[in-house]
N, C-alpha and C positions, 0 to 999 in steps of 0.2 A: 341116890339110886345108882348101880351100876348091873354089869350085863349077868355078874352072877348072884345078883339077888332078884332082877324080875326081868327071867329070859326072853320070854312068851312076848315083850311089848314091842311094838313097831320101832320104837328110836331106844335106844340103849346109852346109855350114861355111866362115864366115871374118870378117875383123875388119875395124870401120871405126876405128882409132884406138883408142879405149878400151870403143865398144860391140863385143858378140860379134855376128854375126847367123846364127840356126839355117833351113833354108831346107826346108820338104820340099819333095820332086822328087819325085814319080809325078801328070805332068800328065793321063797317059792314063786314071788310075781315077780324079781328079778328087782327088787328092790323099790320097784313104781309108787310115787308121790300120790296120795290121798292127800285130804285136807288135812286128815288127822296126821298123817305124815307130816307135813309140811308144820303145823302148828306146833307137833311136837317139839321137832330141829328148833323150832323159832325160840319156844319156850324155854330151849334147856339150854339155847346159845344165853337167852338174857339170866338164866339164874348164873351161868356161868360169869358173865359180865359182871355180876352183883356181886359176883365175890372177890374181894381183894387181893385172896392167895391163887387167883387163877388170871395167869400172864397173856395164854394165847392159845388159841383154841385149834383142836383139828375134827374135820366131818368126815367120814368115809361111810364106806358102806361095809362090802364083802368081796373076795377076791374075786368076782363072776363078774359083779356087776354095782357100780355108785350106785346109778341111779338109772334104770332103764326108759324113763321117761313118766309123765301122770298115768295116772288107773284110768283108761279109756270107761272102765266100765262105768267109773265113779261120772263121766263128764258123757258120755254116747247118747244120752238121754236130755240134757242140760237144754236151756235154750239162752238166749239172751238177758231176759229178765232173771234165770236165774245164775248167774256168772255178775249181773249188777249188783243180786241182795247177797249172793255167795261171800263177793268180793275177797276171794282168800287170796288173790293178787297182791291185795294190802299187806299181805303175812311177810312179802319178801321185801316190802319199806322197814318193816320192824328189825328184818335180820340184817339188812344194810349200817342199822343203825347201831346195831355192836358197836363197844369201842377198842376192843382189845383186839390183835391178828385173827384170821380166820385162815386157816389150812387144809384146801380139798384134798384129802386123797385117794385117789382114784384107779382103779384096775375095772377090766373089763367094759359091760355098759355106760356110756355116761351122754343118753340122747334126750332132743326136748327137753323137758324142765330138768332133767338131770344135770344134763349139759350147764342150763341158767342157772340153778342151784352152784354149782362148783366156778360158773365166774360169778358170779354173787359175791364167793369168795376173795380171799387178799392174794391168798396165792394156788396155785394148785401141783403137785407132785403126784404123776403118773405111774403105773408100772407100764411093763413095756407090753402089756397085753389092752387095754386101755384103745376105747373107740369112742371118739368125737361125735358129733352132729344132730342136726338139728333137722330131722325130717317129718315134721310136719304136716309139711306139701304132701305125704301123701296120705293124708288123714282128710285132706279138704280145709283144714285150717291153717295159723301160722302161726311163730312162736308169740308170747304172750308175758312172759316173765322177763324181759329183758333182752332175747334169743336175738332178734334183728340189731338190737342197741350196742350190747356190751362183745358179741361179735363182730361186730364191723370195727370197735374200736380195738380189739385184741388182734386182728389178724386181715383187716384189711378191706375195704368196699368189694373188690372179683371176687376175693375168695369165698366171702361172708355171702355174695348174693348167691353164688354157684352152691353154696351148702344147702341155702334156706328154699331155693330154688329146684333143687335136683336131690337134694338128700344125702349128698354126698358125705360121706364118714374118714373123719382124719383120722392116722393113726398117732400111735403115739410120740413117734418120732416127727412127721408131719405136725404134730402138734406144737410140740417145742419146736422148729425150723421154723414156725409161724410166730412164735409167741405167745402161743395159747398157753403157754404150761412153764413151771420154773426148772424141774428136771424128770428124768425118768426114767426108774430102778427097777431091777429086776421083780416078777411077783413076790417073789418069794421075801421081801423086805421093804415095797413101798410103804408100807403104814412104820415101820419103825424110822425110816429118809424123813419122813413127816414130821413125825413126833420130836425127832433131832434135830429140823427144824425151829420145830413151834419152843425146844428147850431152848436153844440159841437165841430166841428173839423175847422168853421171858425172861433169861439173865439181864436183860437190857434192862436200863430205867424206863420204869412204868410209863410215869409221864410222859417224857419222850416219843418214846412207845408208839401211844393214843394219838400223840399231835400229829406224828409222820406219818399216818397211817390217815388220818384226816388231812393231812396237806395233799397227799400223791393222789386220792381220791378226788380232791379237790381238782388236780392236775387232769384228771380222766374225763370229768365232767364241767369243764366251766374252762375259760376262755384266759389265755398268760397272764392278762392285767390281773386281772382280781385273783388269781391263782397264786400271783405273786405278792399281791395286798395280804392274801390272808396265809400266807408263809413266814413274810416277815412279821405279822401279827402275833403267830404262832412260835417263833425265836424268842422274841422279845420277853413274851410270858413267862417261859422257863426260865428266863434268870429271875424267878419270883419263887423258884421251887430249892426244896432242900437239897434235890437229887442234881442240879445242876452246880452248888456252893460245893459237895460230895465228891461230885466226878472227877471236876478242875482240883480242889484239894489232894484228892487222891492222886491225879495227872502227877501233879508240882511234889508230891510226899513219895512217887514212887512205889503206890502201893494198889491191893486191888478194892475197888469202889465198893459200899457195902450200900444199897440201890434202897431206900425205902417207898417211891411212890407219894414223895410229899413235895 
């Protein structure tokens, strides 16, 4: 599928070479997460995963806006039981569980589960129009997708409680000065920063790839000991692979690596 054969659809798809790139399209509600939003990104991240010729993935939206946060209208209604049977929560365990890079990039909007959506991500690349946060607080609830988790460990416990607490919106530059973000390019060419990116990191060996990206996450969530149990786990494996007999060959031959993923 891609965005010039079925325009009309909420998430857009297609390939530049070895990156996938996922696109949402609803410019008009500023790009706001439904379920079927959310389901989509999810679905088109794992077909992307399933395919072998695609190294490393980027998500954006539109130059207005990532993702301006969920469809109020879709949840204004909602109660508890149904947020239990909904449970479209579980959709962003499934998107965590990619194994290839994931690349937000971002310009404009990026609040509530927008915001969660793009650290969900491996990395994120800003343009310098690009606003942060997580204002909730004034909906009467609080984030829900990871919003209180994965920000406090991007950018800090004062800053992370003063966002979720007060609503307060980083900018771009703030963003990166915190950590929130890897860099941040003019509008007029963050999706290509991106994309140049995600090429750089699928020239890599695959394997490799997959395990770093499983170790540092491991480093995010889980504690130095085991962190570093399943690091050196994760070394040791690769000398099991063709792409690491390849690399050192290639090192010691003087030449450039030719990566297969085995």
């Amino acid at each position: 599928m891609s965005s010039e054969t079925m325009p009309n659809q909420p998430v857009l798809t297609e390939t530049r070479g070895p990156v996938g790139l996922i696109r949402i399209n609803r410019p008009a509600q500023r790009n706001a997460l439904t379920s079927q939003v959310i389901r989509g990104i999810v679905e088109a991240a794992e077909a992307f995963d399933a395919d072998p010729a695609i190294r490393a993935l980027v998500l954006t939206g539109d130059d207005r806006a990532f993702a301006a946060g969920a469809d109020i209208r879709e949840l204004a209604g909602g109660s508890t039981v149904d947020q239990l049977l909904g449970d479209r929560l579980s959709l962003w365990q499934r998107f965590r569980a990619v194994q290839i890079p994931v690349i937000a990039a971002v310009s404009g909007w990026c609040l509530g589960g927008g915001n969660e959506l793009a650290m969900a991500c491996d990395m994120i690349v800003a343009s310098e129009t690009a606003r942060f946060g997580q204002p909730e607080i004034n909906l009467g609830i609080m984030p829900g997708a990871g919003g209180t988790q994965r920000l406090t460990r991007a950018v800090g416990k004062v800053l992370a409680m003063e966002m979720a607490l007060t609503g307060r919106l980083l900018t771009a530059q703030e963003a990166l000065a915190h950590g929130l973000v890897n860099r941040v390019a003019p509008v007029e060419n963050y999706l290509d920063v991106a994309l140049e990116l995600a090429a750089t990191i699928a020239a890599k060996p695959p394997l490799a790839v997959r395990l770093i990206k499983e170790a540092v996450n491991q480093a995010f969530e889980t504690h130095l000991a085991q962190g570093l149990l399943d690091e050196r786990r994760m070394f040791y494996l690769l000398f099991s692979s063709q792409d690491q007999k390849e690399g050192m060959a290639a090192f010691l031959e003087k030449r450039q690596p030719q990566w297969t993923g085995r």
